[in-house]
N, C-alpha and C positions, 0 to 999 in steps of 0.2 A: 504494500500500500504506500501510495507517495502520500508523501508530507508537504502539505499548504506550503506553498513558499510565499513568504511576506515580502514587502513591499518598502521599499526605503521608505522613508519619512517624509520626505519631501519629495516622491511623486504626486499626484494627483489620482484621485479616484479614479476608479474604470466607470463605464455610462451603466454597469447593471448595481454597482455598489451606490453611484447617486442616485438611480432610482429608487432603489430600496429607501436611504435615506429620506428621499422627497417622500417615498410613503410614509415609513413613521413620521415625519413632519405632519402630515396631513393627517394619518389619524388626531397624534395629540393640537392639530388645531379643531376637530371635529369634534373634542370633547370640550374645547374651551382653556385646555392645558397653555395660556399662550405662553409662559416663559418657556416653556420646554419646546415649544413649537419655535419660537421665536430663535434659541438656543440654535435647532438643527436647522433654522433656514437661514441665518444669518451666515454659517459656514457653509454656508450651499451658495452664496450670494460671495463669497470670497473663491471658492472653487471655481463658478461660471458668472464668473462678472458679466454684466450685461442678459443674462438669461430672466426672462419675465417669471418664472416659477417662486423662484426663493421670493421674490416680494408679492405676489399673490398667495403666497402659503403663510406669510405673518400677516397680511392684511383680511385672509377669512380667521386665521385663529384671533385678531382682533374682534374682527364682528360676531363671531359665535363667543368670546368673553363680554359681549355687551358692550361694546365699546366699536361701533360703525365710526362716528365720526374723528376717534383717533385712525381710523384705519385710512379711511378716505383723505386727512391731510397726511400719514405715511404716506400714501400711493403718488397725489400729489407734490411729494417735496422730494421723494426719492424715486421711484421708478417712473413715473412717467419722466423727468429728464433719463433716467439708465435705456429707458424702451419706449420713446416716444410718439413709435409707430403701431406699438403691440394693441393688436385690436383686441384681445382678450384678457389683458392689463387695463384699457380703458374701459370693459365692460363690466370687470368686479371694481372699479374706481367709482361709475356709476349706479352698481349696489351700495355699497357704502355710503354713494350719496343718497342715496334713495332713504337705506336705514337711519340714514342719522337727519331724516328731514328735509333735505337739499333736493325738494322732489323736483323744482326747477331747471337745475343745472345738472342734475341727473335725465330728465327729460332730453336736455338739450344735447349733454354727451349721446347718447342712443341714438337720438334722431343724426346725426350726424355719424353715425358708425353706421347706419343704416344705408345713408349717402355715400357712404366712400366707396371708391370703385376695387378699391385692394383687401374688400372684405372677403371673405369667406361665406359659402350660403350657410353653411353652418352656424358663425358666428354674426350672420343678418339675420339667420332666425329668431338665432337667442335675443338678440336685443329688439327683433319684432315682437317676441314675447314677452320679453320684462315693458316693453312699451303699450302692447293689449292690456296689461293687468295692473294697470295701477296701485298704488300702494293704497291699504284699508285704513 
């Protein structure tokens, strides 16, 4: 039987060990766990700098700890300049604004992700649906 062979220290993860990580990120943001979330995505945000994940993964365990509109100026101060394009960074930007009130400027982000020509029908869906269903 071979023996794991380990990894200098200062390689960088392989893409099936970041995934793993990004999942338990996500669970413990699914439970509201945000430092522990916040913890594994924060180094996930040093691993793939520029990648829209790690800051969507601390801005839902934001919102699922009850706190939208810390999450929504997170997304606004730090990732939207790191992913200024990511239309699925600007869609949980305008959940958070949704959550925390800002049903205006959440409105407004959607209808305009909905316009852009570099969307995804995927992701014109999803913002034609958060756009159908109003917040109650």
């Amino acid at each position: 039987m071979k023996k794991p062979v380990s990894k200098p220290v200062n390689e960088p993860l392989d893409s099936d060990e970041i995934r793993l990580l990004t999942s338990i990120g996500f669970i413990a943001a699914s439970v509201g766990a945000l430092r522990y979330a916040t913890e594994i995505f924060e180094a996930l945000r040093v691993l793939r700098p520029g990648a829209p994940f790690p800051y969507i993964g601390i801005a839902v365990a934001m919102m699922n700890a009850g706190r939208p509109a810390d999450a929504a100026l997170f997304l606004q101060r730090h990732a939207t300049p790191a992913c200024p394009t990511d239309v699925t960074l600007q869609t949980f930007l305008a959940l958070a604004q949704r959550q925390s009130g800002e049903n205006g400027r959440s409105e407004k982000l959607l209808g305009d992700i909905v316009q852009r020509k570099d969307t995804l029908a995927s992701e014109r869906r999803l913002a034609q649906t958060l756009l159908a269903n109003p917040p109650r």
